[in-house]
N, C-alpha and C positions, 0 to 999 in steps of 0.2 A: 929065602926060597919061596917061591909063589907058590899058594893054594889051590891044586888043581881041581879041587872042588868047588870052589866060587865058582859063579855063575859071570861072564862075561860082560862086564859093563858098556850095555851099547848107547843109551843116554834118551831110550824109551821106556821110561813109567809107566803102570799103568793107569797112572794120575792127567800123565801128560796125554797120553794114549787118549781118554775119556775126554780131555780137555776138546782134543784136534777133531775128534768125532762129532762132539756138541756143535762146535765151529763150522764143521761140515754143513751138518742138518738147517741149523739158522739158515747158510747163506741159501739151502737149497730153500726152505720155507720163505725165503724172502723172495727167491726168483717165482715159487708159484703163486704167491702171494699180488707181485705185482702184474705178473700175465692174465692170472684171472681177477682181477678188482674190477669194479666198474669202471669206465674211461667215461672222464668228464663230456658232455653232450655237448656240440657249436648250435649255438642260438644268437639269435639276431635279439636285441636289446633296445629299451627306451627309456628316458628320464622320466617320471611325473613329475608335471611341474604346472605352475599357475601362469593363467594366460586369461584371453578372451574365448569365449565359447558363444558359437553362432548357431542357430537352428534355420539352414539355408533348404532354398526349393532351386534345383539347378536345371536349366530348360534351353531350348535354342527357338531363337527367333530371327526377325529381320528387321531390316530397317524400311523408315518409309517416308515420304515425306507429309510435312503438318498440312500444308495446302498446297494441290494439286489443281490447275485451269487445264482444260480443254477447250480448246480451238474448235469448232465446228461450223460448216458453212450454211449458213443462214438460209438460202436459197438453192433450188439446182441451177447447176453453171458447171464451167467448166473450168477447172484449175490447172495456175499456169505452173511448170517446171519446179517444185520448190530449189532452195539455193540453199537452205540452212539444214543442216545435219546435228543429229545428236550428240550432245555435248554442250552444242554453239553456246553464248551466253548473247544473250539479248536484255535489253532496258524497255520501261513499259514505253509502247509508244511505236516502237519498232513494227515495219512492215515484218509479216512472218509466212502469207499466203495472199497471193492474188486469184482472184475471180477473174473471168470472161462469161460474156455473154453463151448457154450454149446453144450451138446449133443444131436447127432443125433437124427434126430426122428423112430421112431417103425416101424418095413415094417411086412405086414401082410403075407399071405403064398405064395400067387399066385404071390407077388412080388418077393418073397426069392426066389421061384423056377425059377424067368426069372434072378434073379442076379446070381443064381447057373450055368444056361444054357450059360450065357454070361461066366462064369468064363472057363466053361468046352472048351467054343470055343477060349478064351485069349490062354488056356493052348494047344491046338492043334493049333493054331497057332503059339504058341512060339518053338513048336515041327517040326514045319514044318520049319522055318525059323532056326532054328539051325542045320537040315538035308541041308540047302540049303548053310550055313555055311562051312558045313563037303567037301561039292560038290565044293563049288568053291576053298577051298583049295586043294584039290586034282587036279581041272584043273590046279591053280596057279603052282603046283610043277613038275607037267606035261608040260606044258607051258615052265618053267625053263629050264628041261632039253633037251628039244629040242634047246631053246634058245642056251646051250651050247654047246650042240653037232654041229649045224647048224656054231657055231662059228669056233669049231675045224678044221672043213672041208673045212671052208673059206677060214683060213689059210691054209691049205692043197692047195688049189685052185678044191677043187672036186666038190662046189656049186659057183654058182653065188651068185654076194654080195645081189642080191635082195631077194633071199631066204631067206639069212641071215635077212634082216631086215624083211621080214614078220613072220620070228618065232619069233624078239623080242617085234613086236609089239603086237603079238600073247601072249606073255609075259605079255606086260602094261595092255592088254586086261584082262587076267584071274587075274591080282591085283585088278581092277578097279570093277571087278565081286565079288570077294572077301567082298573089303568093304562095296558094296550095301548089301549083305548079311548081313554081322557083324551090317550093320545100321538096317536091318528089325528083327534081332532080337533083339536089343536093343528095337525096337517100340515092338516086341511083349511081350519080359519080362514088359513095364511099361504098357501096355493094362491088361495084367494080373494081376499085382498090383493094379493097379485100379478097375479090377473087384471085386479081392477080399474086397479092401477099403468100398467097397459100400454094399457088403456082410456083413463086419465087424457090431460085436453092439459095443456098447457106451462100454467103459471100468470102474466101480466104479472109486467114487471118490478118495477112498482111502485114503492114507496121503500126496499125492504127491502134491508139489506148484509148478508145472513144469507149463508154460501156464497162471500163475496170474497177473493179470491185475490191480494195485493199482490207485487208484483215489487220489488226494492230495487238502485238502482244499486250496485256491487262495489265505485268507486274514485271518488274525487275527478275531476272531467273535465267534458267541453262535451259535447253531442250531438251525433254528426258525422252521421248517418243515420239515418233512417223508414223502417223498410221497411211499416210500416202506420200509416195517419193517418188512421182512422175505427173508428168499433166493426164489425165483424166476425167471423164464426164464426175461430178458430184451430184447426191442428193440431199435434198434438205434435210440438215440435222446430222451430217455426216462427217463424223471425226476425221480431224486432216493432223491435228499434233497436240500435245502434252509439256506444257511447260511447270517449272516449280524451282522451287529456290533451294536447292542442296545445304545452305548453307542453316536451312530451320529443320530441323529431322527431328523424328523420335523414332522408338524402338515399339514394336509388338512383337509379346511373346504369348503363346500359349502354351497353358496349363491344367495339367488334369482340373476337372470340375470340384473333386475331392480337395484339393489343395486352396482352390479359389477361397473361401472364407477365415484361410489362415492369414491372407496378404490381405495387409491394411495401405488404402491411401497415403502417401509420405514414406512407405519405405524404401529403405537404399539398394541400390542394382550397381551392381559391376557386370559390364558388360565387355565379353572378349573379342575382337574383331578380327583377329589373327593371331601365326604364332608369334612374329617380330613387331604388333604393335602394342603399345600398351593398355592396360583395359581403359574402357570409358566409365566415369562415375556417370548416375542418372538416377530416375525418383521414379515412384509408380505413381501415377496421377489419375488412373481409372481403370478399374474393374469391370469388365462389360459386365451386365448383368444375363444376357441371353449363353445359351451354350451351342456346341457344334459339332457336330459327329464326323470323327477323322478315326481314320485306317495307319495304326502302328505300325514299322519296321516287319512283325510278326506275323502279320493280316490280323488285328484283333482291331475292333472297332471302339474307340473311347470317347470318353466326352472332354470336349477340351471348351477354355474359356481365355478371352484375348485380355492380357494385362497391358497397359500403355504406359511407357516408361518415356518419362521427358529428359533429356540429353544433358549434363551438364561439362558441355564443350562449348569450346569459341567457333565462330563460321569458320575458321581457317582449318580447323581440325576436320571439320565435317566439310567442306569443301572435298578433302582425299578420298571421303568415302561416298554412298551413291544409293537412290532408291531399290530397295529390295534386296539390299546388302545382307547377308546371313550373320548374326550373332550367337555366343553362348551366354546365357545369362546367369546371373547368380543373386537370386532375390533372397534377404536377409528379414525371417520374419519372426527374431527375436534374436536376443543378445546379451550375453550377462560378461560382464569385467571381473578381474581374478577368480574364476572358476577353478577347481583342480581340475588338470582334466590328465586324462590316462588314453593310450593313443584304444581304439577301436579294436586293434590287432591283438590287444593284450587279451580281450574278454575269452573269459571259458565259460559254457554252460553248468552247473551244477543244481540237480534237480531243476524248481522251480528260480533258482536264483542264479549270479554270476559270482566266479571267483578271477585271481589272477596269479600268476605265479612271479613270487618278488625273490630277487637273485641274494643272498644273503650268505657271506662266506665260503663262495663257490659255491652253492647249495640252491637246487628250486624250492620254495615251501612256496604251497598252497594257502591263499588269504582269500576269503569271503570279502566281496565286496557292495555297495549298494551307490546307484547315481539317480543325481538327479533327471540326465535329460541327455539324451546320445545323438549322434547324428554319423554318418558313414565315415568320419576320420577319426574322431576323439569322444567320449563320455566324460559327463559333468559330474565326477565323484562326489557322494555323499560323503560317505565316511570308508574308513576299513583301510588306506591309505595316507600318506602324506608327501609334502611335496620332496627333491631329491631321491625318494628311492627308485631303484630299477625294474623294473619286469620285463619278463620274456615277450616277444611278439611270435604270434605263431604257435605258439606250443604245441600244439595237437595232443592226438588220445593217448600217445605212448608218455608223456611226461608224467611222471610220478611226485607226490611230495619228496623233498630230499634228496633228490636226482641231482647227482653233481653235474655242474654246467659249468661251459666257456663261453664268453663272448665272442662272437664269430670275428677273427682276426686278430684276437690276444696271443701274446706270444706266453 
């Protein structure tokens, strides 16, 4: 017969009871536990590791050529049509510009009529000096024969001998008359010619090459420059074209003046010529010593100074490329082999010094570090690092020592 005073066994304890409570509370403390925890940070990440370390000056220049001729016309003339165009390649030797004669200039009326006036007075003067001609031939012959007759008599003894010699000097006298004459009209026939000369117009060009004046390229080379692409009157000294040999080039760049005594003679340049070609090696081979004042991108006015970089390419390579070509440069003015280096991105300020934050069991810790020598992509670690570990790039002011981190794209 059952006890109806027991208590009803429903198979909750209150052992069990405490147990399922406990159990409760955990999972609930676990759920707030994981909602509020820190969440690991996405950081972008980098190896330290050993490499070359360069202390580079990065600059844009151009290109230029080594020796440059200009063509220039010697004389004023007139220049014929050129036929060669920029690019053309020419051998030394080659016609590159011809000359002509040029013509006179245009004389208005009032002039014509004093060049006519002047001709009219050549031509009476040639007139008057060939009557003067006529005259002392006729003394000359006159002259003679007294001369000879004075002679005849001599011998006769019917004149004294002094007679005698004053009719032959009377004689030398009317030769000597003679040839003044024969000389004024030679001056007045070439007065006359030149009156008319000045008179004269320009004659067409015609087909005649009588008077042409050929110009001869000096060197083997392309035509880099026109400075005249039609016929044209010229003046003396007056650039007509530009040749040069593409195939010798070097490179000028400038560079802050500040920078100028860190580049030594002999160092190496990579120079970029585009985005699909590949760069050019090349040398510094001089430093100018003067400087020059150029206007920045900014308007700020700096002191720049020309480095000359000699090419080390074959002509076939610089044949594609061309005088005044724009390069970027990349001048290397020291260099150290297995350096550690730490990229740039990693560095943080602390105080007067740098630290970096090394990723360590998901975890950022904060490390002090010290370099030898930085430049805009990587620092040359002293100490405070080694090679293989990680650090953060980027971190900024919110990263903390201890801050748990992901690597941006770790799963």
């Amino acid at each position: 017969m059952n006890n109806t005073n027991n208590p009803k066994k429903t198979g909750w304890t209150p052992t069990r009871r405490w147990a399922v409570g406990a159990g409760a509370l955990a999972a609930v403390a676990v759920l707030v536990w994981a909602a509020y925890r820190p969440r690991p940070l996405d950081v972008d990440t980098a190896a330290v590791a050993q490499g070359r370390f360069e202390q580079v000056i990065e600059e844009d220049g151009q290109l230029r050529l080594q020796q440059r001729y200009l063509v220039a016309a010697p004389t004023a003339a007139q220049l014929q049509r050129p036929t060669l165009k920029v690019g053309d390649v020419v051998k030394a030797g080659d016609v590159v510009a011809v000359l002509a004669p040029a013509a006179p200039g245009m004389i208005d009326t009032r002039t014509r009529g004093v060049l006519q006036e002047r001709v009219g007075s050549a031509d009476a003067a040639r007139t008057s000096a060939a009557a003067n001609v006529q005259r002392a031939q006729t003394e000359l012959a006159q002259a003679t024969l007294e001369a000879e007759r004075s002679a005849q008599l001599a011998r006769d003894k019917f004149i004294a001998p002094s007679a005698l010699d004053q009719s032959r000097l009377a004689r030398d006298a009317a030769a000597q008359s003679l040839k003044a004459a024969q000389a004024q009209l030679a001056a007045a026939e070439h007065a006359a010619g030149e009156a008319r000369a000045a008179l004269g117009r320009a004659e067409p060009a015609g087909g005649a090459a009588q008077g042409l004046w050929s110009l001869k390229s000096p060197v083997n080379g392309r035509v880099i420059k026109l400075h005249k692409d039609s016929s044209e009157p010229v003046q003396a000294g007056a650039p007509l074209l530009e040749i040069g040999d593409t195939g010798a080039m070097e490179a000028v760049v400038d560079v802050l003046s500040g920078d100028a005594p860190r580049i030594a003679a002999g160092a190496p340049v990579q120079l970029s010529t585009g985005r699909s070609q590949p760069p050019l090696a090349g040398q510094v081979t001089r430093v100018e010593p003067a400087a020059f004042t150029k206007t920045s991108a900014l308007g700020i006015e700096e002191q720049r100074v020309n480095v000359v970089v000699a090419l080390k390419a074959d002509a076939q390579t610089l044949q594609k490329l061309g005088d005044g070509f724009r390069v970027d440069a990349r001048i290397t003015v020291s260099a150290q082999d297995g350096a550690l280096l730490v990229p740039s991105a990693a560095l943080v300020r602390q105080g007067e010094g740098w630290q970096v934050f090394v990723v360590e069991e998901g975890k950022a810790h904060a490390r002090p570090v010290s370099f030898s020598d930085r430049n805009a992509e990587s620092a040359w670690v002293k100490d405070g690092l080694k090679a293989g570990e990680t650090v953060i790039l980027y971190p900024g002011s919110g990263m903390k020592d201890g801050q748990p981190v992901m690597a941006r794209g770790a799963g």
